[in-house]
N, C-alpha and C positions, 0 to 999 in steps of 0.2 A: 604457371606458378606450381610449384611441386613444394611437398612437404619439406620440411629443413627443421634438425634442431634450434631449438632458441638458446643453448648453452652456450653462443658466442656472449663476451659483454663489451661494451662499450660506456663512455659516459652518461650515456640515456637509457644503459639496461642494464637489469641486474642477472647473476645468474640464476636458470630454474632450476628448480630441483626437481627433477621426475616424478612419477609415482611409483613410489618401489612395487608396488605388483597393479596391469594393467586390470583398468575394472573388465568385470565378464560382462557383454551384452545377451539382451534376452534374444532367441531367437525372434528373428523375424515372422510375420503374420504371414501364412502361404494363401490366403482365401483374399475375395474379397476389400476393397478399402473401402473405410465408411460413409463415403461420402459414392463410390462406384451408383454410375447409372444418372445421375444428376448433371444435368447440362449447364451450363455458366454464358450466356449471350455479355461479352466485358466488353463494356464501351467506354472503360477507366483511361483516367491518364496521371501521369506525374506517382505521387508516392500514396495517399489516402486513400485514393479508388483502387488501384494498382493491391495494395495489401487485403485488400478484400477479398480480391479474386485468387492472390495467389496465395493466399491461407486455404481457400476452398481447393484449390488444385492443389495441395499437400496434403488435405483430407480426402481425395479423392476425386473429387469433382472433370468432369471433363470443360475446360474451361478455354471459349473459343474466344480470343481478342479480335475486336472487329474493328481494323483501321482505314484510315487513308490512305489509300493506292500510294499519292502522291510524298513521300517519306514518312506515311506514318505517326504512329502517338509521337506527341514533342520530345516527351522524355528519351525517346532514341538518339537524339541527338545533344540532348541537353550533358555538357561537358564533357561530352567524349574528344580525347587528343586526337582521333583519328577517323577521316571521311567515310571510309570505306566499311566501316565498325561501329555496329551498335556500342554506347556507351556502358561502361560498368554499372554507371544508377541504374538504366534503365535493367539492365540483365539483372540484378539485383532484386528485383523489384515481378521480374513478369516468368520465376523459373516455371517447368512444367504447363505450360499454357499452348494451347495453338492459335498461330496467327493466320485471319484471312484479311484482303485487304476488300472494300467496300464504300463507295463514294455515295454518301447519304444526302449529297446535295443534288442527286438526278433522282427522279421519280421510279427508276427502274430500283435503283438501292434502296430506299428506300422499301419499296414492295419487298424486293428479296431479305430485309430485315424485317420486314413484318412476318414474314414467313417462317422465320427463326424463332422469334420470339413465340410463334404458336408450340415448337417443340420444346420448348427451354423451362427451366425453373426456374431459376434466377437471372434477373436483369439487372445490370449494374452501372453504375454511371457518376463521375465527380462535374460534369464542367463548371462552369461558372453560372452562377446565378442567371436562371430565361436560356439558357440555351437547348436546350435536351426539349423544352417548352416547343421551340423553333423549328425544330427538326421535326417535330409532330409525335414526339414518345415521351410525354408525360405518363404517370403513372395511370391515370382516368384512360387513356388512347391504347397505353399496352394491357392494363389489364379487361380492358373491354376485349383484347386480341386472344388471350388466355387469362380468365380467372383464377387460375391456381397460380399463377406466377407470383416467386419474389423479388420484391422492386428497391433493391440496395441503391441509397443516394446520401453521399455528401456534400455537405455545402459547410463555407467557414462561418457562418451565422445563422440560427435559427427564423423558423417562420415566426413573424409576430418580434423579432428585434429590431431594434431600427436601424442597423447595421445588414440588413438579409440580405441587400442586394452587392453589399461589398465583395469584393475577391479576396481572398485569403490564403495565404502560404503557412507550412509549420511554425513561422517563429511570429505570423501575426497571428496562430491561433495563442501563440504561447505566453504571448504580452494579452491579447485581450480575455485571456482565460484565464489570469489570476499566476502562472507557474511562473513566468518571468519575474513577477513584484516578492517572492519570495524565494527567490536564486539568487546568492551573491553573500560578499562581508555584509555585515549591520550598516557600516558603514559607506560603503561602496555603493556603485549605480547597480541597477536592474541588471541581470545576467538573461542570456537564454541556455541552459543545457541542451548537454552536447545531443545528446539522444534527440532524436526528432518525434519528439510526443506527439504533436500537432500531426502528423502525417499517419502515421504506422499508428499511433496510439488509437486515433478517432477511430482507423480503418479496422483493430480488430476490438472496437466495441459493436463496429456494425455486422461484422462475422460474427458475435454472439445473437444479435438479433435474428440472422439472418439462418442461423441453426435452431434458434426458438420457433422461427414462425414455419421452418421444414417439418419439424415436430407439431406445431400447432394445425399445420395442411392436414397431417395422414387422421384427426381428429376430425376437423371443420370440411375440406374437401376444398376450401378457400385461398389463394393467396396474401399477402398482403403488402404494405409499405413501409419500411424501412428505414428513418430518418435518425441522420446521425448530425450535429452540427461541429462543427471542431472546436469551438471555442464552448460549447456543453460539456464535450468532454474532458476539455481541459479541467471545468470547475471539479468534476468526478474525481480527476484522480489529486487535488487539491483537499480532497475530504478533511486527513488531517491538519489541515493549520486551518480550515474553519475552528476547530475544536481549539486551537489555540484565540481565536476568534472570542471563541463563546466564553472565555474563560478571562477575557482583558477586555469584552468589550468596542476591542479597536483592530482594526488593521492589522493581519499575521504579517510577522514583520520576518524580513531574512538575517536568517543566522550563520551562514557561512556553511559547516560541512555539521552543526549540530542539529539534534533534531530539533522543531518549533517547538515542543516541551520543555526543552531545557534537559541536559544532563553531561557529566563526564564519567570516565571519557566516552568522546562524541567526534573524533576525529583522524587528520590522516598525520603520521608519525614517521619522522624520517628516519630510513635505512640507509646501510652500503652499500653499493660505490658512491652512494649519492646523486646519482641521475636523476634524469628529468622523471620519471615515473617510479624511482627508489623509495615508496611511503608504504604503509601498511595501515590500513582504516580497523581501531578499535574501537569497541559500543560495548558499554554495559549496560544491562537491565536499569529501565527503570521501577520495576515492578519489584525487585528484591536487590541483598547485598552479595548475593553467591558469586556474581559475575568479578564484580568487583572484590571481592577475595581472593576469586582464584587469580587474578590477574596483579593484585597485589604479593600474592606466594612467587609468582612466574619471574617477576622484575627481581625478585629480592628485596621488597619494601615491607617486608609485612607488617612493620611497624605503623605504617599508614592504615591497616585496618582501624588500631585504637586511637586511631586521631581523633578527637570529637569531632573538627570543623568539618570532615568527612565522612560522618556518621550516617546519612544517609543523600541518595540521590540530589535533593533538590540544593542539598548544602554543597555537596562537590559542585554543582552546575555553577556553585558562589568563587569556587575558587579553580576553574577548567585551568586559567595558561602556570599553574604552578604542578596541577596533575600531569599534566602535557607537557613541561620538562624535564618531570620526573622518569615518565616512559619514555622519553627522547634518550635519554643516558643510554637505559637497554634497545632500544629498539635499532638506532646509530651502531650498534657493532654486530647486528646481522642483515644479511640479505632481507628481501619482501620476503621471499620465499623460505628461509630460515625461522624469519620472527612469526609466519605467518601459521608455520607446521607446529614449534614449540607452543604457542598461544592458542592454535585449537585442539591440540592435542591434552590441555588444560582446562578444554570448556569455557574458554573466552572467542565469547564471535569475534573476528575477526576477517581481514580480506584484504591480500597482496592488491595493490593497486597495478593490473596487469592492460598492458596496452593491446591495440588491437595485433599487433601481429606476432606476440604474447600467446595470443587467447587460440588465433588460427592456426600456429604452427604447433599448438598442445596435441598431440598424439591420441590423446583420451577426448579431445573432443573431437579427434576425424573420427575415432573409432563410434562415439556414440552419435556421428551426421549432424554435429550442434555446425560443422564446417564440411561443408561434402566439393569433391574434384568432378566438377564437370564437364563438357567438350565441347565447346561453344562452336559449329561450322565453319566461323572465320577468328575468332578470337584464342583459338585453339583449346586446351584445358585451363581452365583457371580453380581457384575456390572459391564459395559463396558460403553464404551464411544459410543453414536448413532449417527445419522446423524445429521449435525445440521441446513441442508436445508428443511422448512417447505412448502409443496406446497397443497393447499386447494383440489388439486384433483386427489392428488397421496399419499396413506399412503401406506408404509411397516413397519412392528411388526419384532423390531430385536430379532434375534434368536442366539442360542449360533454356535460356529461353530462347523463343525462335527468333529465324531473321526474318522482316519483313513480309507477309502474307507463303511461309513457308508452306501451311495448310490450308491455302484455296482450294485446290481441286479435289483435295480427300475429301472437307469439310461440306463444299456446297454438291459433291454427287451423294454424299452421305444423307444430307437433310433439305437438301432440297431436289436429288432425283439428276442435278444437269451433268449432262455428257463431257468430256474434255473440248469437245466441237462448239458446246455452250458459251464455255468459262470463256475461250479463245474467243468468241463472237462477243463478250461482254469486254473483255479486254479492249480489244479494237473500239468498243462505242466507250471505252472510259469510266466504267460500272464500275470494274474491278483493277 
C-alpha cells in the first residue's frame, strides 16, 4: 500500500482540498523514549490486551509477546484472506513488539516464564475468566516472583458482578456498558458504534493505570494490580448522558447524531456529489449564541439570529429538522471539504465526515505518523495507524509487528543467558 491522492471522486467520494501549506513537524526527540529500559512480559490476545502493550511499545517499552509455538495468539489468524500471513487485525494491534514463542503447558515453559517474569515490569494478560489462574500466574504467584511487578488484567466483567465469569468481546462490552442503549435514531433499535470502545478503549484506561502505578513504584518500591473490566469502562466513557440521567430522572435515551442535551444544530448535513460519506457535522455551543451567529452570517440567514423561536440553545433543539433544512440549502452546493473550510474559517466547529481511506491517504497525517508505512517480512509494506500522542522528548519509529516467535533466540540469550544449542534442544522437546 503506497500513498496515493484522494483527489480522485467517485459517488462515495467527494473531492479533498489539500492544505495549502504542509504543517511543520517538530523535530524529532534524538535521546532516549520514555518508557526506554522498561520490559513488557505480554501474554495479550485479540484487541483489549493487545492495546496495552502496544501503547507501551510506542512509549518505549521493550515489549516481549509470549506465544504458542504451535500458531500463536488467535488473533494471527483471525480474518486473514491468506494462510501464509499474519492477518491485518492482528498486525494492527501488536506493531513494535517482539515475538517468542513458549509452550506454558510443559513445566519447562513454564519455569522459563517464571524467569522472565523475575526481570520484567510489567505483566500482562486478557484471557478469559480462570485461565491465567490455571496456568499458575495469578497476580499473588507472579508477584510473590517479583514485587515490583505491574500486573495489567482485563476481563469483560468486574470482580463482585454477577456476570465475572462470562466471556466478552467489544460489542458485549458495548451493550452491557450502557453505549449501545444510547447509539442509534430515538426511534430506532440499539446501535453499536463503529469504533471498538469495548476493545482499544478498556485497553488504554489500563495503560493509564499501568503508567500510574510505574510512577507510584520509583516512590513505594512496590508493584502492584491493575484491573480494568470492559463493561467499567464502558459506563466511564458514558459519563455524559448519566448527566442527562440526573436531570430526567429516567433512562439516557438515544438521539441519533445530537448530543443527550439536546441542541442545534447538532448534526451531519449533506454535501456534493452526494455520496455515501458527502455530509459535514455542524455543532453549536451550548453554552452561548456566538457559534450560532457566525454560522447564521456563513449560510446567509442572518435573519434567523432575530428569530425569537431561536433565541436561545434549548428552543432551537425545539425546532432542529427546520434549522437542518435551512443549512441543507448551503451545505448541498459545496463539497465536505469546501463547507467544511468556509465554516471553520468562520469559528463554527465543524467536521467533514471523512472515511477511512480519506484520513490514511491525507499527506499531513503520513507526515505527522497519525498513519506511518511499514514493512511487514511477508506482508511487504503496508500502512497502519500510529500513535497519536506526540511528546517533544520521547519519539518511537513504528515498526511492523513480528511474525511468529521472530525474537526467540535474541530474547531467551538476552534474559535468560541460553545458547542457540539451548533454544534448538527446547525446540525439539516442544518448549518452544
Amino acid at each position: 500500500m503506497t500513498a496515493k491522492s484522494s483527489a480522485k471522486t467517485s459517488s462515495n467520494a467527494s473531492p479533498k482540498t489539500p492544505p495549502k501549506t504542509p504543517p511543520k513537524t517538530s523535530a524529532k526527540a534524538t535521546g532516549k523514549p520514555a518508557l526506554a529500559g522498561i520490559r513488557v512480559v505480554d501474554l495479550t490476545q485479540f484487541e483489549a490486551g493487545t492495546s496495552i502493550t502496544e501503547t507501551l511499545a510506542w512509549l518505549g517499552a521493550d515489549v516481549i509477546k509470549v506465544e504458542n509455538p504451535k500458531g500463536g495468539e488467535q488473533g494471527r489468524n483471525a480474518s486473514s484472506e491468506r494462510k501464509d500471513a499474519d492477518s491485518y487485525y492482528f498486525m494492527l494491534l501488536n506493531a513494535n513488539k517482539r515475538s517468542v514463542t513458549l509452550n506454558l503447558k510443559t513445566e519447562r515453559g513454564k519455569s522459563m516464564l517464571r524467569d522472565m517474569i523475575k526481570k520484567a515490569d510489567i505483566f500482562a494478560e486478557n484471557f478469559a475468566p480462570g485461565v491465567i489462574e490455571k496456568l499458575g500466574f495469578s497476580y499473588e504467584e507472579v508477584s510473590a516472583l517479583n514485587p515490583r511487578i505491574i500486573y495489567a488484567t482485563v476481563k469483560g466483567f468486574g470482580k463482585g458482578s454477577p456476570y465475572e465469569n462470562n466471556l466478552a468481546f467489544d460489542m458485549i462490552a458495548q451493550a452491557a456498558g450502557g453505549v449501545m442503549s444510547i447509539t442509534g435514531e430515538p426511534d430506532g433499535r440499539p446501535l453499536k458504534p463503529g469504533v471498538t470502545l469495548g476493545d482499544t478503549g478498556t485497553g488504554l484506561h489500563a495503560v493509564i493505570g499501568v503508567l500510574a502505578a510505574l510512577f507510584q513504584r520509583t516512590v513505594t518500591g512496590r508493584g502492584q494490580k491493575i484491573e480494568v473490566a470492559m463493561q467499567d469502562a464502558m459506563v466511564n466513557y458514558c459519563r455524559i448522558a448519566y448527566s442527562r440521567q440526573l436531570l430526567t430522572n429516567t433512562a439516557c435515551e438515544r438521539n441519533g447524531n445530537s448530543v443527550v442535551l439536546g441542541n442545534a444544530p447538532c448534526e451531519v448535513f449533506k454535501c456534493s456529489p452526494g455520496g455515501h460519506n458527502d455530509y459535514v457535522f455542524i455543532y453549536t455551543s451550548r453554552a452561548t449564541n456566538s457559534h450560532w451567529e457566525k454560522l447564521c452570517d456563513v449560510i446567509g440567514r442572518a435573519d434567523m439570529k432575530d428569530d425569537p423561536r431561536l433565541a436561545t440553545p434549548p428552543q432551537r433543539g425545539n425546532h432542529a429538522k427546520e434549522i437542518t433544512a435551512e443549512i441543507e440549502k448551503w451545505t448541498s452546493k459545496f463539497t465536505k471539504f469546501e463547507a467544511m473550510e468556509k465554516l471553520g474559517a468562520a469559528g463554527v466547529p465543524c467536521g467533514a465526515v471523512m472515511d477511512t481511506k480519506e484520513l490514511s491517504d491525507d499527506p499531513t497525517m503520513r507526515e505527522r505518523e497519525i498513519f506511518a508505512e511499514v514493512d511487514h517480512p511477508v506482508r511487504g509494506k503496508i500502512v497502519i495507524p500510529g500513535w497519536p500522542v506526540k511528546m517533544s522528548e520521547s519519539y518511537v519509529k513504528v515498526t511492523a509487528s513480528p511474525v511468529l516467535g521472530a525474537n526467540t533466540y535474541e530474547v531467551y540469550s538476552e534474559m535468560l543467558g541460553l545458547s542457540k544449542a539451548d533454544i534448538e534442544a527446547l525446540k525439539k522437546e516442544g518448549v518452544v
